[in-house]
N, CA, C and O atoms as a GROMACS GRO file, in nm:
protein
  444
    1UNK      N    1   4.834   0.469  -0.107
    1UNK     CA    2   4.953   0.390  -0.084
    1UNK      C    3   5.075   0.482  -0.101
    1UNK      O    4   5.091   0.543  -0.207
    2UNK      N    5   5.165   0.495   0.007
    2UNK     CA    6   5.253   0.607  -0.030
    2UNK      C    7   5.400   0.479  -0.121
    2UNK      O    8   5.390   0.362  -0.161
    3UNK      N    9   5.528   0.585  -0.120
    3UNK     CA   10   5.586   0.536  -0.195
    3UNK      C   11   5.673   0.445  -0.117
    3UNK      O   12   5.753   0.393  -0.194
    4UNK      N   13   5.688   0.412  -0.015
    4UNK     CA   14   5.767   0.343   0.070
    4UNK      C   15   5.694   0.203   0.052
    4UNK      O   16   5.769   0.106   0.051
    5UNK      N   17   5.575   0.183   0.039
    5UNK     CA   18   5.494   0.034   0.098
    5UNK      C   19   5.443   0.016  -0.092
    5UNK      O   20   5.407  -0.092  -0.139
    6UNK      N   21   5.452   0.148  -0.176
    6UNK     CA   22   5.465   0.071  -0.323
    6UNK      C   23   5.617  -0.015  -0.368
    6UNK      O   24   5.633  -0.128  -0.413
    7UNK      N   25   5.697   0.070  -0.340
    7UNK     CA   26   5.859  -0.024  -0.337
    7UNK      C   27   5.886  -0.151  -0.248
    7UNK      O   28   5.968  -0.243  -0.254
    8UNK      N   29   5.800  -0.122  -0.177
    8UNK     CA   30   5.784  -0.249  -0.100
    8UNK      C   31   5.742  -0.402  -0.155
    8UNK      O   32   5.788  -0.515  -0.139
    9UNK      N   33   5.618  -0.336  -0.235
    9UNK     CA   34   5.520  -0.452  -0.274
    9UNK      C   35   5.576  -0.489  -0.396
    9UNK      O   36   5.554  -0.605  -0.430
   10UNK      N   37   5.680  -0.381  -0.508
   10UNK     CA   38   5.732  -0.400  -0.618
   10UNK      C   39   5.826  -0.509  -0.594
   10UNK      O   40   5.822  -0.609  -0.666
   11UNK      N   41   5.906  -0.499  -0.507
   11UNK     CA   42   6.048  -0.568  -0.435
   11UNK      C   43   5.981  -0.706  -0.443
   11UNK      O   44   5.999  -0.777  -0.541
   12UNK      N   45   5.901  -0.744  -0.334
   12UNK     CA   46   5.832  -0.827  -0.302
   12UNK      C   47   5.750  -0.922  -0.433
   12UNK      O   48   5.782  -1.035  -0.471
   13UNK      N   49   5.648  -0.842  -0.482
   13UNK     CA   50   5.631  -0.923  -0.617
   13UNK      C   51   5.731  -0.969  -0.714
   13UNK      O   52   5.697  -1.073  -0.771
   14UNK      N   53   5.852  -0.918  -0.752
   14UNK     CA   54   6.008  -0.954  -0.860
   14UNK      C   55   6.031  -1.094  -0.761
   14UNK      O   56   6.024  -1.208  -0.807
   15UNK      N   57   6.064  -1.057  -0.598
   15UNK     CA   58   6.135  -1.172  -0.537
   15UNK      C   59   6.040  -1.311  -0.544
   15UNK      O   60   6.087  -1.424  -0.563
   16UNK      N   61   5.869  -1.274  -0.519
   16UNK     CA   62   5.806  -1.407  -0.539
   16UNK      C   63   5.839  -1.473  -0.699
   16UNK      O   64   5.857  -1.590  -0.730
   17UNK      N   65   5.841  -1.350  -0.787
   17UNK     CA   66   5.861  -1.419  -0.914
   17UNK      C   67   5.938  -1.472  -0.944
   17UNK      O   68   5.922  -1.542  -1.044
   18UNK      N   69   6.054  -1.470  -0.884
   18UNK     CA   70   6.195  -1.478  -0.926
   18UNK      C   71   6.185  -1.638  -0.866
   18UNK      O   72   6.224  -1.741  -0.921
   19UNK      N   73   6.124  -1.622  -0.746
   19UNK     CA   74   6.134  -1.817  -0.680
   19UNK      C   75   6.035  -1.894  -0.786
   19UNK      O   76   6.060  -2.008  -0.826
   20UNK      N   77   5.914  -1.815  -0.830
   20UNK     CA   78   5.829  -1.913  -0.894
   20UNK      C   79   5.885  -1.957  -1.022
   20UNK      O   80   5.860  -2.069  -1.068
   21UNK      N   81   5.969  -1.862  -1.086
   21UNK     CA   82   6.027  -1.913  -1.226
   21UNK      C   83   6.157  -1.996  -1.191
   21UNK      O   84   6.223  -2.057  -1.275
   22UNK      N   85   6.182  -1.990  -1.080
   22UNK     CA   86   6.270  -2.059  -1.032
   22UNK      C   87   6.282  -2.273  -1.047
   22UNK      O   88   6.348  -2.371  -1.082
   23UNK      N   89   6.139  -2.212  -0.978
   23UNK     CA   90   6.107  -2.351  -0.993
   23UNK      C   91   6.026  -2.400  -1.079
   23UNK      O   92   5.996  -2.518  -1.068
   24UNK      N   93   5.983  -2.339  -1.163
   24UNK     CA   94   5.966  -2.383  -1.294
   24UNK      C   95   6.070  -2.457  -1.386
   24UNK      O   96   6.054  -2.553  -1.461
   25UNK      N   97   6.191  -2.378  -1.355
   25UNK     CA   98   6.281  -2.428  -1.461
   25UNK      C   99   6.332  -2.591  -1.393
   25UNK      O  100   6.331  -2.698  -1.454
   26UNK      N  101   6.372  -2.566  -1.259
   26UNK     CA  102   6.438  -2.644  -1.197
   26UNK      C  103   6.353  -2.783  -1.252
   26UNK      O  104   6.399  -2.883  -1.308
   27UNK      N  105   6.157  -2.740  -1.199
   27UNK     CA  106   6.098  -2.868  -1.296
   27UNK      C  107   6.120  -2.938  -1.416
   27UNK      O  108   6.117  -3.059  -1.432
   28UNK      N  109   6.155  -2.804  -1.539
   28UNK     CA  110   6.155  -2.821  -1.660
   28UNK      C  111   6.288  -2.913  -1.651
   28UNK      O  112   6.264  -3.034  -1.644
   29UNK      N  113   6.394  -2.883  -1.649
   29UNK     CA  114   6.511  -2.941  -1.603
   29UNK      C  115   6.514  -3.117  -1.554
   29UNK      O  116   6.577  -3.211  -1.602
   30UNK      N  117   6.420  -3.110  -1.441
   30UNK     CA  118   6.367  -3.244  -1.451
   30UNK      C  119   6.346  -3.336  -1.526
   30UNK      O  120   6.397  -3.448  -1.534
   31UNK      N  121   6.233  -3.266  -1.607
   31UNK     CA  122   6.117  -3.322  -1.673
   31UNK      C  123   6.218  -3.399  -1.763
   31UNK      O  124   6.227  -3.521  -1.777
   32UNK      N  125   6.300  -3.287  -1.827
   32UNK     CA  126   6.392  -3.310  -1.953
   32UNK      C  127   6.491  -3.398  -1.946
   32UNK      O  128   6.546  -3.453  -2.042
   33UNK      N  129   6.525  -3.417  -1.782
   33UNK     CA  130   6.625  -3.517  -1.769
   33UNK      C  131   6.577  -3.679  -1.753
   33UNK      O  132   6.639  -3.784  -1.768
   34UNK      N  133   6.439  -3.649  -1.716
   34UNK     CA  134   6.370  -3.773  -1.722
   34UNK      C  135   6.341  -3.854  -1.872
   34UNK      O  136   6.388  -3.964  -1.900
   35UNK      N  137   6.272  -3.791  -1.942
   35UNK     CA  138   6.303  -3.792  -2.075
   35UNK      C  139   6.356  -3.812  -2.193
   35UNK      O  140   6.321  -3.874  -2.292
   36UNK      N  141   6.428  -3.762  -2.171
   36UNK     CA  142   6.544  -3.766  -2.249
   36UNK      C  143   6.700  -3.796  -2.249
   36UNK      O  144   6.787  -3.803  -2.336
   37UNK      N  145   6.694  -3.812  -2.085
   37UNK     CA  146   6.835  -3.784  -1.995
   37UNK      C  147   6.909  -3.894  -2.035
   37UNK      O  148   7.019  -3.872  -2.086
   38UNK      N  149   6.862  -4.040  -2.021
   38UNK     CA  150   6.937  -4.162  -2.007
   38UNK      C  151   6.934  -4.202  -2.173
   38UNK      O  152   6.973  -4.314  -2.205
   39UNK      N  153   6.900  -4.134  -2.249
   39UNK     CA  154   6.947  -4.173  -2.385
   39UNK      C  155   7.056  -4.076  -2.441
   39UNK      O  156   7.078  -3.978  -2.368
   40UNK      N  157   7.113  -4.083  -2.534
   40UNK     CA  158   7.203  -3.958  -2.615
   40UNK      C  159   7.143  -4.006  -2.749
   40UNK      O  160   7.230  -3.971  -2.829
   41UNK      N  161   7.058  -4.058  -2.811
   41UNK     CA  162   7.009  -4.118  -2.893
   41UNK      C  163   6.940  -3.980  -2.962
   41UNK      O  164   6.859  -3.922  -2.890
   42UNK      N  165   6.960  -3.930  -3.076
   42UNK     CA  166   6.904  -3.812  -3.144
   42UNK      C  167   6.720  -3.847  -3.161
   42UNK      O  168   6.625  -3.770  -3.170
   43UNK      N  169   6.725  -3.914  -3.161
   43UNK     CA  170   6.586  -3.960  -3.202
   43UNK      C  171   6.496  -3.987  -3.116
   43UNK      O  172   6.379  -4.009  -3.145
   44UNK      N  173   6.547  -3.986  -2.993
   44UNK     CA  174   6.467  -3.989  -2.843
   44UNK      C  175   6.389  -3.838  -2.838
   44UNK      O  176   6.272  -3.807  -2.817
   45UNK      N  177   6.524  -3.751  -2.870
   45UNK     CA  178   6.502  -3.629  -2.848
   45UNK      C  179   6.395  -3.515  -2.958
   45UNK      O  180   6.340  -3.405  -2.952
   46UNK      N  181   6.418  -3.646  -3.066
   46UNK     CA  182   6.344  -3.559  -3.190
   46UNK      C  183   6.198  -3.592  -3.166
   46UNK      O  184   6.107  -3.516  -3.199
   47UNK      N  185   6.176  -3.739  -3.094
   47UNK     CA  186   6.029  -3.748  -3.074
   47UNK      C  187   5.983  -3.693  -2.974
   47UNK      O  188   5.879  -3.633  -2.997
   48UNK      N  189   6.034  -3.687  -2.819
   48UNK     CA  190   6.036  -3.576  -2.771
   48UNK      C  191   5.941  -3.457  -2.785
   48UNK      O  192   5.822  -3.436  -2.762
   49UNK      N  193   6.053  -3.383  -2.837
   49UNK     CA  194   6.010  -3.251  -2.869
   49UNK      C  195   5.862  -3.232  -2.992
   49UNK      O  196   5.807  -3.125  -3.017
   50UNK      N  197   5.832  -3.348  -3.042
   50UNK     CA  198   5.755  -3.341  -3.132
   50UNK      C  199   5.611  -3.356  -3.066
   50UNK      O  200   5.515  -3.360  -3.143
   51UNK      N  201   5.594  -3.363  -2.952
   51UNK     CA  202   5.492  -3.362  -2.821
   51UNK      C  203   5.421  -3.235  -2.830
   51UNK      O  204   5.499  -3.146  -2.797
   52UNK      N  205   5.335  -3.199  -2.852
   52UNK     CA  206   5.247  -3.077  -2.828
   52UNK      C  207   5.304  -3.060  -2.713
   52UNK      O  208   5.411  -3.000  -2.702
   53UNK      N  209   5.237  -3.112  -2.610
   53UNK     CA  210   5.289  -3.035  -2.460
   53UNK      C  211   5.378  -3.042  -2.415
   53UNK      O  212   5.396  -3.016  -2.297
   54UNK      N  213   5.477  -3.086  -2.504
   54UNK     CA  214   5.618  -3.091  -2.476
   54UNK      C  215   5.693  -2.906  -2.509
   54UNK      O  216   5.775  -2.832  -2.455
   55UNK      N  217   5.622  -2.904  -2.604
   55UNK     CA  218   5.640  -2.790  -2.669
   55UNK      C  219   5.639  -2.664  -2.594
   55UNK      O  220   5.722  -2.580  -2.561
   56UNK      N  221   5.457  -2.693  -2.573
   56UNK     CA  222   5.441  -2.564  -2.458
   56UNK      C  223   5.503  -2.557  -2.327
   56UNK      O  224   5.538  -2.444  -2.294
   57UNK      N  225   5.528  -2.664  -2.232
   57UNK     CA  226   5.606  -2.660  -2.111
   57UNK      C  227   5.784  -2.598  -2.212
   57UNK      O  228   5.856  -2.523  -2.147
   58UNK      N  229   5.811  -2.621  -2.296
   58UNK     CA  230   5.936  -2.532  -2.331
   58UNK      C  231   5.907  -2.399  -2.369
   58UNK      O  232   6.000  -2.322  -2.351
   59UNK      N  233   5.816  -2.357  -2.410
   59UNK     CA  234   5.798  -2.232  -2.420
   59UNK      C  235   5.766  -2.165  -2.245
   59UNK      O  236   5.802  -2.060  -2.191
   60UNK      N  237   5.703  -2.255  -2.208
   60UNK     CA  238   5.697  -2.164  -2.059
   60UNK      C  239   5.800  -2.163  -1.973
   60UNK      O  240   5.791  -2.085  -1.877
   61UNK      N  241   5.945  -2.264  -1.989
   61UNK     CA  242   5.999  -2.269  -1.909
   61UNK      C  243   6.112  -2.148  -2.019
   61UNK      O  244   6.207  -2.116  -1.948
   62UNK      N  245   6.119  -2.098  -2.122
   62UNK     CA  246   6.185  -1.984  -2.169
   62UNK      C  247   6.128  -1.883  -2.179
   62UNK      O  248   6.190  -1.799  -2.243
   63UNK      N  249   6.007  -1.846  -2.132
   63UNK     CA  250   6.013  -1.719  -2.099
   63UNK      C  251   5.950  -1.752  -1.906
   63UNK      O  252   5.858  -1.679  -1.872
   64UNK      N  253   5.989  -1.830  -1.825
   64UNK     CA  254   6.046  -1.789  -1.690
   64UNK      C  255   6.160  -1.793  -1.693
   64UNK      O  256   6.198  -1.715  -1.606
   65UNK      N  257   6.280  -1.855  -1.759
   65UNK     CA  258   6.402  -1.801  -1.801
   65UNK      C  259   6.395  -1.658  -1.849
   65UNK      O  260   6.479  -1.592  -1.788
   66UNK      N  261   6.326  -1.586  -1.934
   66UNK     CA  262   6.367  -1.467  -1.981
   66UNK      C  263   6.303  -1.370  -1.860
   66UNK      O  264   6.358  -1.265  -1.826
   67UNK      N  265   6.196  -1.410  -1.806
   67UNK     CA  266   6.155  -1.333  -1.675
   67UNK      C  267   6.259  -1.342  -1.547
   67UNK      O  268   6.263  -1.243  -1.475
   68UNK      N  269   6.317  -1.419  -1.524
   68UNK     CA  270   6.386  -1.446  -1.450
   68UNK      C  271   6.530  -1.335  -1.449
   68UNK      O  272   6.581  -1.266  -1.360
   69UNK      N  273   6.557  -1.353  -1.563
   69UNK     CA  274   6.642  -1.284  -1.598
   69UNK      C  275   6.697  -1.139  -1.573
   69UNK      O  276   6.790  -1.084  -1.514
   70UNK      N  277   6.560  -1.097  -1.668
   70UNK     CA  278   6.507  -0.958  -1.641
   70UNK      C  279   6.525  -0.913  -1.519
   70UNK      O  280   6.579  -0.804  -1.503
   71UNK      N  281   6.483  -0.987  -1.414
   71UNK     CA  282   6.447  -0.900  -1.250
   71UNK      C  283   6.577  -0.910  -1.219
   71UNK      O  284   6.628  -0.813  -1.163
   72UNK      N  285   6.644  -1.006  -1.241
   72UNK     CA  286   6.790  -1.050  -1.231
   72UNK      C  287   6.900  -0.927  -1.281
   72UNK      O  288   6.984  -0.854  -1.228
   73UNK      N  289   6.864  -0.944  -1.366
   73UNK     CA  290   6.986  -0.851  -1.464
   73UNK      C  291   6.927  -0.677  -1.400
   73UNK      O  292   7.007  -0.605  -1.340
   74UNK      N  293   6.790  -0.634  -1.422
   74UNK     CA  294   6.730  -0.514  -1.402
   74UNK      C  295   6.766  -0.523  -1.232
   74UNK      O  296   6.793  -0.406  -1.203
   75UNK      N  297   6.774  -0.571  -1.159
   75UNK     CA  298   6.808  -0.546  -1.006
   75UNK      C  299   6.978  -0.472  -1.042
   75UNK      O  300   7.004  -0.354  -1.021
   76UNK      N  301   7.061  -0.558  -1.090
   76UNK     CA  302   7.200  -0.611  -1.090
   76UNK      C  303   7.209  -0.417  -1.133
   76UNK      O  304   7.271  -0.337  -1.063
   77UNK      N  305   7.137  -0.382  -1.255
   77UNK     CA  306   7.192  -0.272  -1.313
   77UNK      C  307   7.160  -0.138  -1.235
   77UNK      O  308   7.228  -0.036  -1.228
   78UNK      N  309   7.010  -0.173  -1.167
   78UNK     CA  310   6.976  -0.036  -1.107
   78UNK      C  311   7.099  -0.041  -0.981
   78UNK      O  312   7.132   0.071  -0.942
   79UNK      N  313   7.144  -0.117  -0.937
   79UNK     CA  314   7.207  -0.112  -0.821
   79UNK      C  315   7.314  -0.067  -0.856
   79UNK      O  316   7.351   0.024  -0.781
   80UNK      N  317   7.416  -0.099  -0.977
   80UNK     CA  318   7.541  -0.085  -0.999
   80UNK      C  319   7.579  -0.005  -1.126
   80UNK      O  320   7.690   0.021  -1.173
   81UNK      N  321   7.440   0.031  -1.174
   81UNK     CA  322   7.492   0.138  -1.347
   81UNK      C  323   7.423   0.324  -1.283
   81UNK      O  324   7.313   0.380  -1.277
   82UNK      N  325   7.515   0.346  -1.262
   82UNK     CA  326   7.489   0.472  -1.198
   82UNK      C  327   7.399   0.577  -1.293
   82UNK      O  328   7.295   0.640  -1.271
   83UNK      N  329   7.494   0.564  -1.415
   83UNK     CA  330   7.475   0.678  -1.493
   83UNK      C  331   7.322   0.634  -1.613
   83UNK      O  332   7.349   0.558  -1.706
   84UNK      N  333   7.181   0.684  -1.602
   84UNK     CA  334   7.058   0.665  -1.671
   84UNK      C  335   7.096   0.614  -1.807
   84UNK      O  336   7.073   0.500  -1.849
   85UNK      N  337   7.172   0.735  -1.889
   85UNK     CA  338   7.128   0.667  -2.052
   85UNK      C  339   7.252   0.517  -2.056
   85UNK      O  340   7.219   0.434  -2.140
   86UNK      N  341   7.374   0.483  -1.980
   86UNK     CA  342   7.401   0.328  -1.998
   86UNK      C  343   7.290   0.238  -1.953
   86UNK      O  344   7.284   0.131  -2.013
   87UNK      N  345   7.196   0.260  -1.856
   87UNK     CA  346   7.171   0.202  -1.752
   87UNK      C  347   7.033   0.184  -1.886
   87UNK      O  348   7.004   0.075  -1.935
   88UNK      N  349   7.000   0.250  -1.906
   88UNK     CA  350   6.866   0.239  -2.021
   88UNK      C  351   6.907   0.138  -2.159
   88UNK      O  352   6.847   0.045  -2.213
   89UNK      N  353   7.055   0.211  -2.192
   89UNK     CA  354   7.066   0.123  -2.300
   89UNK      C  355   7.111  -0.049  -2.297
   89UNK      O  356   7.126  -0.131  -2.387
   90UNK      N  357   7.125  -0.058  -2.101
   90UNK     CA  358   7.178  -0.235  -2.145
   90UNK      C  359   7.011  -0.261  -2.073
   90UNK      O  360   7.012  -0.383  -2.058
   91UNK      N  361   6.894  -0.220  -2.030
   91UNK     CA  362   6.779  -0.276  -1.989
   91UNK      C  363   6.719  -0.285  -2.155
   91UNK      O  364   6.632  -0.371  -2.168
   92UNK      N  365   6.752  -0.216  -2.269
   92UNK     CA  366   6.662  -0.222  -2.414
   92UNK      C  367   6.754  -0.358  -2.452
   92UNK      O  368   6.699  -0.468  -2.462
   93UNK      N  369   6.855  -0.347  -2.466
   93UNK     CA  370   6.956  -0.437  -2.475
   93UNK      C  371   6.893  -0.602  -2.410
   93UNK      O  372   6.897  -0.699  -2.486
   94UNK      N  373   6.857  -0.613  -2.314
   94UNK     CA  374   6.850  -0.713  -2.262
   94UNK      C  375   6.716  -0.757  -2.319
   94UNK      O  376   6.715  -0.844  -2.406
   95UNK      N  377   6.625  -0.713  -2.285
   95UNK     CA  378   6.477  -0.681  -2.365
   95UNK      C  379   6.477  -0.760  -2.505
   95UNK      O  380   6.423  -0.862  -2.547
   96UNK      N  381   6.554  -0.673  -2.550
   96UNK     CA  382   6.565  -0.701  -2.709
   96UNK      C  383   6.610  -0.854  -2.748
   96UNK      O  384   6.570  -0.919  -2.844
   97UNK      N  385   6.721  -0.898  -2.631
   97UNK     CA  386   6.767  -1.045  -2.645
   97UNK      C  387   6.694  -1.092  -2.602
   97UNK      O  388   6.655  -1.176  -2.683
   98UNK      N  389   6.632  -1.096  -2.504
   98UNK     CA  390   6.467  -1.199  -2.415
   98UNK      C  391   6.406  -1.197  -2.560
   98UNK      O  392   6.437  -1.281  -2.645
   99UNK      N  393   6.331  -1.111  -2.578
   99UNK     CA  394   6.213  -1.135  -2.720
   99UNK      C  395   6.308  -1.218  -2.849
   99UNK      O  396   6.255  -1.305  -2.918
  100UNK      N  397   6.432  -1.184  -2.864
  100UNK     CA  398   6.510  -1.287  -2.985
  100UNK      C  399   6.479  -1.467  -2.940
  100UNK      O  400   6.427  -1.562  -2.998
  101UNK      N  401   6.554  -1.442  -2.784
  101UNK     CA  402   6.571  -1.608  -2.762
  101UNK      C  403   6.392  -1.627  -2.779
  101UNK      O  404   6.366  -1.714  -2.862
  102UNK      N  405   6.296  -1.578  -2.731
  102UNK     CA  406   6.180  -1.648  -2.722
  102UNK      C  407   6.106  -1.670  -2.839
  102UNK      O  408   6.025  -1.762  -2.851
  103UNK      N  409   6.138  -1.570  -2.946
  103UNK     CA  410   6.138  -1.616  -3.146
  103UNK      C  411   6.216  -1.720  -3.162
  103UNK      O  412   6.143  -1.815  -3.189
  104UNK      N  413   6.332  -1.754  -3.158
  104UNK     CA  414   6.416  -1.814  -3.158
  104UNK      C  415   6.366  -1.928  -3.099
  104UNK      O  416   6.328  -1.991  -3.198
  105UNK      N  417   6.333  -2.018  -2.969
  105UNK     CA  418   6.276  -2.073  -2.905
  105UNK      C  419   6.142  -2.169  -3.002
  105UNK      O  420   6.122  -2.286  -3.035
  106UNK      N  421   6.059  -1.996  -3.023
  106UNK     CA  422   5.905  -2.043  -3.120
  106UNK      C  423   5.926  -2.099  -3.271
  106UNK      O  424   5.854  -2.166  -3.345
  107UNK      N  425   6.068  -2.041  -3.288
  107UNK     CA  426   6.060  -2.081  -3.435
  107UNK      C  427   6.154  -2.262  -3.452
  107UNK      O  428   6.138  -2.349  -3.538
  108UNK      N  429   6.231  -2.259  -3.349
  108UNK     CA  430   6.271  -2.396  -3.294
  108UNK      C  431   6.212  -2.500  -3.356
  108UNK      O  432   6.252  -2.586  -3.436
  109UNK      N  433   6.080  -2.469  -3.289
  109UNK     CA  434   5.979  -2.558  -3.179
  109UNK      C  435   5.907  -2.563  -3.276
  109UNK      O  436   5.942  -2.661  -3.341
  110UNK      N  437   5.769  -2.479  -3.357
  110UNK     CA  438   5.702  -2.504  -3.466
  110UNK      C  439   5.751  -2.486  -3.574
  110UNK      O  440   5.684  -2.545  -3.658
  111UNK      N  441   5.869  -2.411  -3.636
  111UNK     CA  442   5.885  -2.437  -3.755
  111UNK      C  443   6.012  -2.524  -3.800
  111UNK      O  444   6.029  -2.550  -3.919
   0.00000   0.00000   0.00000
Protein backbone atom coordinates (compact mmCIF):
# COMPACT_ATOMS: atom_id res chain seq x y z
CA UNK A 1 0.00 0.00 0.00
CA UNK A 2 1.91 3.08 -0.90
CA UNK A 3 1.50 6.34 0.98
CA UNK A 4 -1.02 8.16 -1.10
CA UNK A 5 -4.03 5.34 -0.78
CA UNK A 6 -2.70 4.93 3.23
CA UNK A 7 -3.70 8.84 3.72
CA UNK A 8 -6.41 8.08 1.90
CA UNK A 9 -7.92 5.32 3.95
CA UNK A 10 -6.70 7.35 7.26
CA UNK A 11 -8.83 10.51 5.97
CA UNK A 12 -11.59 8.30 5.18
CA UNK A 13 -11.76 6.17 8.39
CA UNK A 14 -11.62 9.86 10.97
CA UNK A 15 -14.50 11.14 8.36
CA UNK A 16 -16.69 7.77 8.79
CA UNK A 17 -15.98 8.22 12.48
CA UNK A 18 -16.61 11.53 12.86
CA UNK A 19 -20.45 10.87 11.20
CA UNK A 20 -20.83 7.73 13.39
CA UNK A 21 -20.13 9.61 16.69
CA UNK A 22 -22.05 12.05 15.22
CA UNK A 23 -24.94 10.33 15.44
CA UNK A 24 -24.53 8.83 18.40
CA UNK A 25 -24.68 11.91 20.24
CA UNK A 26 -27.42 13.48 18.21
CA UNK A 27 -29.28 9.98 19.55
CA UNK A 28 -28.02 10.46 23.01
CA UNK A 29 -29.41 13.99 22.85
CA UNK A 30 -32.67 12.50 22.01
CA UNK A 31 -32.86 9.91 24.25
CA UNK A 32 -32.19 12.57 27.05
CA UNK A 33 -34.68 14.89 25.81
CA UNK A 34 -37.20 12.26 25.84
CA UNK A 35 -36.57 11.48 29.30
CA UNK A 36 -35.99 13.85 31.01
CA UNK A 37 -36.81 16.83 28.69
CA UNK A 38 -40.49 17.72 29.70
CA UNK A 39 -39.76 17.70 33.41
CA UNK A 40 -37.21 20.26 35.25
CA UNK A 41 -38.08 18.19 38.25
CA UNK A 42 -34.51 17.17 39.96
CA UNK A 43 -35.73 13.93 40.75
CA UNK A 44 -36.80 12.83 37.28
CA UNK A 45 -33.29 13.31 36.53
CA UNK A 46 -31.80 11.64 39.64
CA UNK A 47 -33.81 8.48 38.83
CA UNK A 48 -32.82 8.68 35.48
CA UNK A 49 -29.43 8.51 35.70
CA UNK A 50 -29.65 5.85 38.37
CA UNK A 51 -30.48 3.31 35.29
CA UNK A 52 -27.63 0.96 34.63
CA UNK A 53 -28.06 1.50 30.97
CA UNK A 54 -28.66 4.76 31.37
CA UNK A 55 -25.30 5.03 32.58
CA UNK A 56 -23.52 3.18 29.95
CA UNK A 57 -25.28 4.90 26.84
CA UNK A 58 -23.63 8.17 28.82
CA UNK A 59 -20.47 6.87 28.96
CA UNK A 60 -20.60 5.99 25.25
CA UNK A 61 -22.04 9.02 24.14
CA UNK A 62 -18.73 10.89 26.09
CA UNK A 63 -16.26 9.29 24.75
CA UNK A 64 -17.87 9.71 20.94
CA UNK A 65 -17.83 13.23 22.18
CA UNK A 66 -14.16 12.94 23.16
CA UNK A 67 -13.49 10.95 19.80
CA UNK A 68 -15.17 13.29 17.96
CA UNK A 69 -13.32 15.86 19.13
CA UNK A 70 -10.02 14.61 18.76
CA UNK A 71 -10.32 14.14 14.80
CA UNK A 72 -11.91 17.53 15.08
CA UNK A 73 -9.50 19.49 16.96
CA UNK A 74 -6.29 17.06 15.52
CA UNK A 75 -7.52 17.95 11.76
CA UNK A 76 -8.07 21.82 12.86
CA UNK A 77 -4.26 21.79 14.27
CA UNK A 78 -2.36 19.77 11.65
CA UNK A 79 -3.82 22.13 9.12
CA UNK A 80 -3.24 25.43 10.92
CA UNK A 81 -0.27 24.91 13.78
CA UNK A 82 2.65 25.03 11.58
CA UNK A 83 5.33 24.88 13.98
CA UNK A 84 5.71 20.66 15.59
CA UNK A 85 6.58 21.24 19.32
CA UNK A 86 3.08 23.87 19.66
CA UNK A 87 1.36 21.60 17.47
CA UNK A 88 2.40 18.49 19.89
CA UNK A 89 1.85 20.37 22.94
CA UNK A 90 -2.01 21.41 22.28
CA UNK A 91 -2.66 17.46 20.71
CA UNK A 92 -1.14 16.18 24.68
CA UNK A 93 -3.18 19.03 25.86
CA UNK A 94 -6.31 17.93 24.38
CA UNK A 95 -5.67 14.19 25.17
CA UNK A 96 -5.11 14.96 28.60
CA UNK A 97 -8.66 16.89 28.82
CA UNK A 98 -10.60 13.90 26.82
CA UNK A 99 -9.22 11.30 29.56
CA UNK A 100 -10.17 14.14 32.59
CA UNK A 101 -13.83 14.70 31.16
CA UNK A 102 -14.20 10.79 30.72
CA UNK A 103 -12.91 10.26 34.76
CA UNK A 104 -14.89 12.97 35.42
CA UNK A 105 -17.95 11.55 33.50
CA UNK A 106 -17.07 7.79 35.38
CA UNK A 107 -16.77 9.24 38.59
CA UNK A 108 -20.21 11.28 38.00
CA UNK A 109 -21.98 8.35 37.15
CA UNK A 110 -20.72 5.52 39.72
CA UNK A 111 -19.47 7.28 42.44
Amino acid sequence: MDMVTMRNSVGLRDWLIQRVTAVILVCYLALVLILVGKSGDIHVWQRTFQLSWIKWVTLLAMLSLCWHAWIGLWTIFTDYVKHDGVRRVLEVLVLLLNLFYVLWVIKILWW
